[in-house]
Every structure is written in C-alpha cells, then in structure tokens.
C-alpha positions as CSV (number, residue, x, y, z in Angstrom):
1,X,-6.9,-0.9,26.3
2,X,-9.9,1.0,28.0
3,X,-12.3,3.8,25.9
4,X,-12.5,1.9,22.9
5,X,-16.6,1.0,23.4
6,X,-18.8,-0.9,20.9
7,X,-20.3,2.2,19.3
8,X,-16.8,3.8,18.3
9,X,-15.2,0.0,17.3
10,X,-18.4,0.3,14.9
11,X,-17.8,3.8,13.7
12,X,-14.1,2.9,12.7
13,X,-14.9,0.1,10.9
14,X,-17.3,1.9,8.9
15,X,-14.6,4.2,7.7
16,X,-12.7,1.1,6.5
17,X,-15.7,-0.3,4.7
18,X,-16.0,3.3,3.4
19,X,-12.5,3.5,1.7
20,X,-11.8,6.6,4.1
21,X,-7.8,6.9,4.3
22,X,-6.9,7.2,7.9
23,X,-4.5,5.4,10.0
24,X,-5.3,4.5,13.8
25,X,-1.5,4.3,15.7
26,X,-0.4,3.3,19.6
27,X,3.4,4.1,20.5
28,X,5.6,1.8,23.0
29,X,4.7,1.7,26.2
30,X,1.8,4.0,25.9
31,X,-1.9,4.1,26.4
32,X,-3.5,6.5,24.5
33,X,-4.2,6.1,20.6
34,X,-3.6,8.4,17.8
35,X,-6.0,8.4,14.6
36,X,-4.6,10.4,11.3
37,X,-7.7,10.9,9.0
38,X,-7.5,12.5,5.6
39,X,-11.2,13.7,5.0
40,X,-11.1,14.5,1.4
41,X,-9.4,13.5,-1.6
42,X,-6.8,10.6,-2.0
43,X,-3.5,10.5,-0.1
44,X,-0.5,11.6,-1.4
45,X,1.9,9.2,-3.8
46,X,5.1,9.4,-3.9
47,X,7.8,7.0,-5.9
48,X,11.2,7.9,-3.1
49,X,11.4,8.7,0.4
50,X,13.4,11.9,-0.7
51,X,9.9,13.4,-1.7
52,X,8.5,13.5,2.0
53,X,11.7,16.2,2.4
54,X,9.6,18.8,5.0
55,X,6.9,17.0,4.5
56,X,3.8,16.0,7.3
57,X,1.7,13.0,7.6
58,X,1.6,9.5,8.8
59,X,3.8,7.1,6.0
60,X,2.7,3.9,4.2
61,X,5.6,2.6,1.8
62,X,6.5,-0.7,0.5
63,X,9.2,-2.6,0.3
64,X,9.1,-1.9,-3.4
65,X,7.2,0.5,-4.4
66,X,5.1,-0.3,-8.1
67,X,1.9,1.2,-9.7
68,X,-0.1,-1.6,-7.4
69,X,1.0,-0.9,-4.1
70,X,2.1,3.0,-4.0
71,X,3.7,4.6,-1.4
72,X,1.3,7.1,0.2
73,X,1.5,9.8,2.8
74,X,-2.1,10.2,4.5
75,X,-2.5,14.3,5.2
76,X,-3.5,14.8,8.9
77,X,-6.9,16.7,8.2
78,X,-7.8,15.6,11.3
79,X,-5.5,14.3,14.6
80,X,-6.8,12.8,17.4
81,X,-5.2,11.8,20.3
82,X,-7.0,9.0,23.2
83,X,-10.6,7.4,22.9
84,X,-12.6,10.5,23.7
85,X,-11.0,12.8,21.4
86,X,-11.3,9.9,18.5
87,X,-14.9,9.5,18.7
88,X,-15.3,13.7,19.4
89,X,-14.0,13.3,15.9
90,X,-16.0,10.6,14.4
91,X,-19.1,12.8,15.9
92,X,-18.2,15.8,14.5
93,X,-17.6,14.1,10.7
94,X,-21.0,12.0,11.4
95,X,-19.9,8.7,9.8
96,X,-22.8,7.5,8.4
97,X,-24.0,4.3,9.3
98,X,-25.3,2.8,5.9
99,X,-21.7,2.5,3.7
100,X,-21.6,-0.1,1.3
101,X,-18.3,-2.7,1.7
102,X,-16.1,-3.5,-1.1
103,X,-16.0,-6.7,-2.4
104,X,-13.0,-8.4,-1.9
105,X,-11.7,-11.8,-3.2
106,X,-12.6,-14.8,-1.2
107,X,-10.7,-17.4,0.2
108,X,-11.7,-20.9,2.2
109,X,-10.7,-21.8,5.1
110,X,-6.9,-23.3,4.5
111,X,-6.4,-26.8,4.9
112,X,-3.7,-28.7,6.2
113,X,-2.9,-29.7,2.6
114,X,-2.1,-25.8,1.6
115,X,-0.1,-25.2,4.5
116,X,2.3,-28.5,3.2
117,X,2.0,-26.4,-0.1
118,X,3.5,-23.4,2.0
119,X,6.1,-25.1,3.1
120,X,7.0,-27.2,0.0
121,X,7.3,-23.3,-1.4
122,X,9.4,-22.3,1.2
123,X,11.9,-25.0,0.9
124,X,12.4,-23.9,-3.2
125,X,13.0,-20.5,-2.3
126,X,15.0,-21.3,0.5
127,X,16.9,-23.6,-2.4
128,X,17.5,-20.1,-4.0
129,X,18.8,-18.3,-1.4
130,X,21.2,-20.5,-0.3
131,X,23.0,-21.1,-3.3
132,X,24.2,-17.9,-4.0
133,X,25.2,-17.4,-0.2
134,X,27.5,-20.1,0.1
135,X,29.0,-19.2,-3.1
136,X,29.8,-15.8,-1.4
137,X,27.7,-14.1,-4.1
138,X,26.0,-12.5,-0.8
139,X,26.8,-11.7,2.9
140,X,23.0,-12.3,3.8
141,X,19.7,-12.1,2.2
142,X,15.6,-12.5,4.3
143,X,13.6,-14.5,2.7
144,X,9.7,-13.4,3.6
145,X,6.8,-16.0,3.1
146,X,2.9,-14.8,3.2
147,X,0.3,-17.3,4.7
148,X,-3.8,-16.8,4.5
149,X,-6.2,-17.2,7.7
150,X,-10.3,-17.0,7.4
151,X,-11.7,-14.2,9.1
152,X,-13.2,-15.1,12.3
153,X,-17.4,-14.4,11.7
154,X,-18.1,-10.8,12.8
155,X,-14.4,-9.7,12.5
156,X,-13.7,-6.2,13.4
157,X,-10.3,-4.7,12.8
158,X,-10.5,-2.2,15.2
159,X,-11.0,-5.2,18.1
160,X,-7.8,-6.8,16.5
161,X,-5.9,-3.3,16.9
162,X,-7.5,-3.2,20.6
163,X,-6.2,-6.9,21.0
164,X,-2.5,-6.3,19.9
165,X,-2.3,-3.3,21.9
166,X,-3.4,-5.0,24.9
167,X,-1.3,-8.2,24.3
168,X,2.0,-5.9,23.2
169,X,2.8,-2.9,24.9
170,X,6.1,-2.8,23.6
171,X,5.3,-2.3,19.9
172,X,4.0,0.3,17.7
173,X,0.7,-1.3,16.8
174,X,-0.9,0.5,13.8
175,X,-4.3,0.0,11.4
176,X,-4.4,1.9,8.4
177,X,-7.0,2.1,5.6
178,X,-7.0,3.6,2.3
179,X,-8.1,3.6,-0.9
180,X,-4.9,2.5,-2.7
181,X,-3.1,0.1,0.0
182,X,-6.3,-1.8,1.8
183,X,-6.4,-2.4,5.3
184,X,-3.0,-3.3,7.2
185,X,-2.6,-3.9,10.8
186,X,0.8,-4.7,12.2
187,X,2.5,-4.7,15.5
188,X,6.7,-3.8,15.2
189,X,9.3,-3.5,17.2
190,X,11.7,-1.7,14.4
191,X,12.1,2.0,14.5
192,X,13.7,3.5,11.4
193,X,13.4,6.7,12.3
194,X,12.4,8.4,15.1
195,X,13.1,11.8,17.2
196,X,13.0,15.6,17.5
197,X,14.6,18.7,16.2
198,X,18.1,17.4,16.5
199,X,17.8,14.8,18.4
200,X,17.2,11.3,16.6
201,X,17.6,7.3,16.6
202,X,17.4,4.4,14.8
203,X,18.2,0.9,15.8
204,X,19.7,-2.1,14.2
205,X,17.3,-5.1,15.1
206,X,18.0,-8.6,14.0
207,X,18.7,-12.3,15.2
208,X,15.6,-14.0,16.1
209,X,14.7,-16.3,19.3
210,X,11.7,-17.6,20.9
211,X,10.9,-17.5,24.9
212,X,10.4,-21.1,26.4
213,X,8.8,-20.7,29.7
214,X,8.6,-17.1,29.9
215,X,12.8,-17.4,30.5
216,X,14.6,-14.9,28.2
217,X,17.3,-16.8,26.0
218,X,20.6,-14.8,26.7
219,X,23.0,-16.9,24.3
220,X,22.8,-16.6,20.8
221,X,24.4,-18.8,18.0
222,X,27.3,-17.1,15.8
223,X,24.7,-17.2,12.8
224,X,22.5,-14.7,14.8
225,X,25.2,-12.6,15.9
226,X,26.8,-12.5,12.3
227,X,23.1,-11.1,11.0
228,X,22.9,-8.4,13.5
229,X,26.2,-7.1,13.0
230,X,25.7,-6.7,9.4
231,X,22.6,-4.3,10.2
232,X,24.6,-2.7,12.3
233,X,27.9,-1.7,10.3
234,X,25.8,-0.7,7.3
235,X,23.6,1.8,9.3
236,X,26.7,2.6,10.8
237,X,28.1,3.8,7.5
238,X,24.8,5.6,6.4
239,X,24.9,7.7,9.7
240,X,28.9,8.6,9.2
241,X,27.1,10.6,5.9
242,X,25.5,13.2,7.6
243,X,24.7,13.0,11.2
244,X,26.7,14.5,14.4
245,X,27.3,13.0,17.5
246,X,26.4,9.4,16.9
247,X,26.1,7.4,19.9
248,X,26.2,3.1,19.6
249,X,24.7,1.1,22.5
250,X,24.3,-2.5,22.0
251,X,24.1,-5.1,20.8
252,X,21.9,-6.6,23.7
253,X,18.8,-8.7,23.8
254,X,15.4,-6.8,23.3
255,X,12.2,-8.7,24.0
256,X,9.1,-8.3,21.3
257,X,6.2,-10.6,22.1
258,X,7.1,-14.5,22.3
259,X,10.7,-13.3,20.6
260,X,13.6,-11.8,21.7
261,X,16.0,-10.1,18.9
262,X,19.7,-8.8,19.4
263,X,19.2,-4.6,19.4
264,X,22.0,-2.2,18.8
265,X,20.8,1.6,19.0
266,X,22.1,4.7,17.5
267,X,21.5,8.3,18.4
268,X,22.2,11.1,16.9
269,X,22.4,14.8,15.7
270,X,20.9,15.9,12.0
271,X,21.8,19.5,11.6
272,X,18.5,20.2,8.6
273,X,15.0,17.6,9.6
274,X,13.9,19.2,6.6
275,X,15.6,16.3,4.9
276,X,14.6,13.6,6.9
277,X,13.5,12.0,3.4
278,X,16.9,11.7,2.1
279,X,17.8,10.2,5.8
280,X,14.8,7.3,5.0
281,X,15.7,6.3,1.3
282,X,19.5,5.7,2.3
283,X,18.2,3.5,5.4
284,X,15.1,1.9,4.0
285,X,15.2,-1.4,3.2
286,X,17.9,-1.8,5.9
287,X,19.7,-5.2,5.7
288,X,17.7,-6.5,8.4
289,X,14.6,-6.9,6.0
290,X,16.9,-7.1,2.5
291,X,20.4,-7.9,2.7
292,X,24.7,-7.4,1.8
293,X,25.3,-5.7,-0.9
294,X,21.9,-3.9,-0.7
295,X,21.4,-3.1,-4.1
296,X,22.0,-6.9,-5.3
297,X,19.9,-8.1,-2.7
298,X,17.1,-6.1,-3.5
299,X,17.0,-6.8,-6.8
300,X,17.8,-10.6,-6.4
301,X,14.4,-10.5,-3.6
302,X,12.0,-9.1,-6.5
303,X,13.6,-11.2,-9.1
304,X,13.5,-14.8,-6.6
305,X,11.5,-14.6,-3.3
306,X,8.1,-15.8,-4.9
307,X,5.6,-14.0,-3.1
308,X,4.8,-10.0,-3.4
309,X,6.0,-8.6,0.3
310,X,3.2,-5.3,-0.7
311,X,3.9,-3.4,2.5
312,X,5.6,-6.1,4.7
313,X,9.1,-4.9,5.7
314,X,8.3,-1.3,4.3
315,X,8.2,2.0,6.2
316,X,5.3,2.8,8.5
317,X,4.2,5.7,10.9
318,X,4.0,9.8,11.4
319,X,6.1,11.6,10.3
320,X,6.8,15.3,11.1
321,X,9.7,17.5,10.5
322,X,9.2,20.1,13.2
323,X,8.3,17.6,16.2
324,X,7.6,14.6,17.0
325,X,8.6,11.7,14.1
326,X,7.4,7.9,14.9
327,X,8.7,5.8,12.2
328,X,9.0,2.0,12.1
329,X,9.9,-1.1,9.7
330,X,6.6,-2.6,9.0
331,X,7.5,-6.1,10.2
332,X,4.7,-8.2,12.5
333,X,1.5,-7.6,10.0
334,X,-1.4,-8.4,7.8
335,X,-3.6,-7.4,5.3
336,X,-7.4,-7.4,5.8
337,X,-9.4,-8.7,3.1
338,X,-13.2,-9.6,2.9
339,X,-13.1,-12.9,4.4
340,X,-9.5,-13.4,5.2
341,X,-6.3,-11.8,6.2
342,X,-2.7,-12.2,4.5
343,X,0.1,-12.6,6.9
344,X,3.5,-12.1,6.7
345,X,6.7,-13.0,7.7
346,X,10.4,-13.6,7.0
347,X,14.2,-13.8,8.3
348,X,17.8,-13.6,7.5
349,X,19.6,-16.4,5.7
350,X,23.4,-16.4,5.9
351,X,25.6,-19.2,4.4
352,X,24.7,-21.3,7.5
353,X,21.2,-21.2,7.8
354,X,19.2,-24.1,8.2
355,X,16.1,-24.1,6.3
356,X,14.3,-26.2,8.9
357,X,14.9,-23.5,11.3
358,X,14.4,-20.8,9.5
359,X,10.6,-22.0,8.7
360,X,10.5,-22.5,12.4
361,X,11.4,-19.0,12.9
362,X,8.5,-18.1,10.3
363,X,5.6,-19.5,12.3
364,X,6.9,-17.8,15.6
365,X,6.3,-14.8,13.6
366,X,3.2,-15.5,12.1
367,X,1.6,-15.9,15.7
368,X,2.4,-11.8,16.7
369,X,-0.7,-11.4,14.2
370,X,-2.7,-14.6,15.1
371,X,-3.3,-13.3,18.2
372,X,-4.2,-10.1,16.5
373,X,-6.7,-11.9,14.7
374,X,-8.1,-14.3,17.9
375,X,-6.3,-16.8,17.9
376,X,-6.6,-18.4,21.1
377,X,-3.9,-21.0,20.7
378,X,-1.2,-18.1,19.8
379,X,-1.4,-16.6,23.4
380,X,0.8,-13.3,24.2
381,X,4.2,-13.6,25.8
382,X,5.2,-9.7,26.4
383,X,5.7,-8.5,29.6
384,X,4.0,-5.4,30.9
C-alpha cells in the first residue's frame, strides 16, 4: 500500500500512544484508507446494538459487552479518505510529537513450554464442549483460544496495518485506538452488515480449510458443511422478520488469506435503516462465532470457554444510516499491548469434531495476524 511514508506512520502512532480514539479502516479490494477520529471527549457507550438506531460512527462491540470492555461508537469529528487527505488531517490537528505512552503490562518472550500450556488448555475446554454436543444438548458451539507474541523492537502498528493490507486485499483490515478498548488490529472476511438505503447484505461464513500449494480445496467434509448450514438457516430466519426481497446465493467456497471458508450471501430490502440497530442485535453473535440455540450457547461460552474473547468475534466498522454502512465480524485480530500482542482465534465444534483438528485449524488462524505482526515464517497466501 503506497502514501503511507515514515513521517505519517510516526504521526499515527503517536495518536495511539496519546489515547486519541480513532479507527484507521481499508475495505475489500480497495486502495485507499479511511481514518475516523474523535478529537474531543470519550466515545460513545452503549450496552445493545438497538442504541446505534439512526446513529453515525465507526462500531467497536464485544462479543459480550461488560463494564471492562464496552461497546463504543467513535463520533466521526474528522473523516479522511486516502494518504494525503489523512496526513492533511494529522497537519491540520498538529499531533504533537512529545506524548507520553501508557504503560502496559509486560510479557516475555513465550517459550515452547507455554505454548504446550496452550494447548494442554485447549484440550480441557475442548473436553467441555464436546460433552454436551454429543449429548445433543447443542447443535454447535466455537470454541475461541488467545495466544501472546513479543513485539518485534521498534513495532509500529500502523506498519502492521500497512502489512495486512498489502498481504490481504480481500479483507477489511482495521486499527482502532481508544481510550476504553486499547489498540486492536484485525483483518476479516465477515460482513454482518453492509449496504445502502434499501439495499443490504449479509453473509453466512463458516467451515474452515487451508490452501496446500496455492490449490483451492473444493471438497469439504459433512462436519464443515453441517456448520455452515446452521449459519445459514438461522440468519435465514432473522431476515424472514423484517426484510423484503431476500436473495440466497451460495453456499460456495470464498478464499481469505491461506483459508478458504464455505460463503452463502443474502441480499436484501429493509424498508426503515433508521433501525439498522435492531437488524445488528438479532444477528450479532451469529452462530458462526457462538452457536445452536443461541442463547444457550452464549451463555454456556461465558460460563466455560476459559479465556475473555474482549473484542474477538464482536462487531467492527462504520456505520451510517443514510449511506454507505461497512460492518464486519471482528474475526482475524489482536490486541496491542506495550511489549506484546494478544491474538485470537477459534472454530466451530459439532458432535464430530476432532479436537486435534480443531487446534490445527487454530494456528492457521493465528498466522492471518502473525504476518500482521512480521512474521516472516507466516507468509501471505491471498491472491490479488
């Protein structure tokens, strides 16, 4: 990605190290960046999607939201759109150079014997999940594991924004920044919610497979093809509440870095975007990222999985009732600390999973952001 130069890498990450609340966002397929800044005062809360009803601003929400991870709405005080304009901005707000960084918790470099602790955590929870499948208790549940990587020396997190936008073109790529949530950057193939006026999609995105030799796998195992046509019937049934002229094409096989996914899209009609809020709560946390029933398996997550997801698997992106709305499961991501960065990823166990593969399927995630973060040995697959 061209026009990001040292000078206004530098500027950027002085706004994170000054707790400014701003988010810095690429679209699919596109070039030029978009930065959201609130200048003053702290971003909206809100405790339900039905609050951002007519509401306009780029969205940061959990998967659960508590008093430690809120859900905020960042007001657009300032939009800029491409390199030039972004650092126009940054000039004109003269971003002063001497800001004083937060100190953040530490963490060592993680050794081989943490990473067996990792997986020896995995396994338990996996223990968990399974039981209650294959007593029918659930239809599916995703079980989400976090994993911590040292900071390279001289990190910047706008280079790791510029690297997953060069190394994914097919993902919404996003860093955002404030006060109450950190510093996230995540790259995600997901849309939740995203259109115009009247006109509006979603997608149902799940079964998970990696690219061997740049071939894209075409035949998929009854397991992954049982998980993606859960997604699909429930937002099915969500959509049959309120929008017109629902169109279904899929399922078929979408590449998204190193993995492909079975995709099934929906378009549609809403007759008021005024309520788009009430749209996101009944969607968000789709089955792709929770599970069948819903309510159960949300509550059986909190109550089981082990780890605090924070904004993995939540809602993430601009939102904006009278144009253009961009919004997006907050899969592929991390959180930036001082001196290292939290990743995180999961996947859907049904009654057959295999917990070998599903921790397999874990660390294929977990190198979308290792890249992100320089890691040489977790080299891009997409496709330009």
């Amino acid at each position: 990605m061209n026009g990001c130069g040292a000078s206004l890498q530098r500027s950027i990450d002085r706004l994170v190290a000054a707790n400014g609340s701003f988010a810095l966002y690429r679209l699919p397929w596109t070039e030029e960046p978009v930065m959201v800044w609130q200048t003053e005062g702290d971003p909206l809360p809100f405790a339900s999607a039905c609050e951002l009803n007519g509401r306009r601003g780029f969205v940061l929400m959990p998967f659960h939201v508590t008093d430690a991870h809120p859900a905020v709405l960042i007001r657009p005080d300032e939009v800029a759109t491409g390199w030039e304009a972004i650092e126009g901005c940054m000039e004109r707000r003269r971003l002063l150079e001497d800001v004083s960084i937060a100190e953040k918790q530490d963490c060592e470099k993680l050794s081989c014997e943490v990473l067996t602790q990792e997986e020896c955590a995995y396994r338990r929870a996996f223990g968990d999940f399974i039981a209650p499948l294959r007593q029918g208790v659930f239809r599916k549940l995703v079980l989400s594991r976090c994993t911590q990587q040292a900071l390279p020396d001289g990190f910047s997190p706008t280079a790791a924004f510029v690297r997953a936008c060069d190394s994914y073109p097919r993902m919404l790529i996003t860093l955002c920044h404030t006060p109450g949530t950190g510093t996230w950057v995540g790259c995600s193939p997901e849309i939740i919610l995203s259109g115009n006026r009247e006109q509006w999609n979603t997608v149902a995105l799940a079964g998970t497979m990696p690219i061997v030799g740049e071939k894209i796998p075409e035949t998929w195992s009854d397991k992954n093809r049982e998980e993606q046509a859960y997604v699909a019937a429930y937002i099915r049934r969500i959509l049959q509440r309120g929008a017109t002229d629902v169109e279904e094409c899929g399922p078929y096989t979408a590449r998204a870095g190193g993995l492909v996914h079975l995709k099934t899209e929906f378009r549609f009609c809403l007759p008021d975007a005024s309520r788009l809020g009430d749209l996101l709560d009944a969607l968000h946390p789709t089955p792709a990222v929770c599970g069948l029933p819903k309510r159960e398996a949300y509550d059986f997550i909190l109550a089981h999985e082990g780890d605090d997801r924070q904004y993995y698997s939540g809602v993430i992106g601009w939102l904006d009732p009278e144009g253009d709305t961009h919004l997006y499961v907050n899969l592929r991501c991390m959180r930036i600390g001082a001196h290292a960065a939290t990743l995180y990823a999961g996947g859907g166990i049904l009654s057959t999973s295999v917990v070998e593969a599903e921790w397999e399927e874990t660390k294929e995630k977990l190198k979308t952001m290792r890249l992100a973060l320089g890691d040489a040995g977790s080299r891009s697959h997409d496709i330009r």
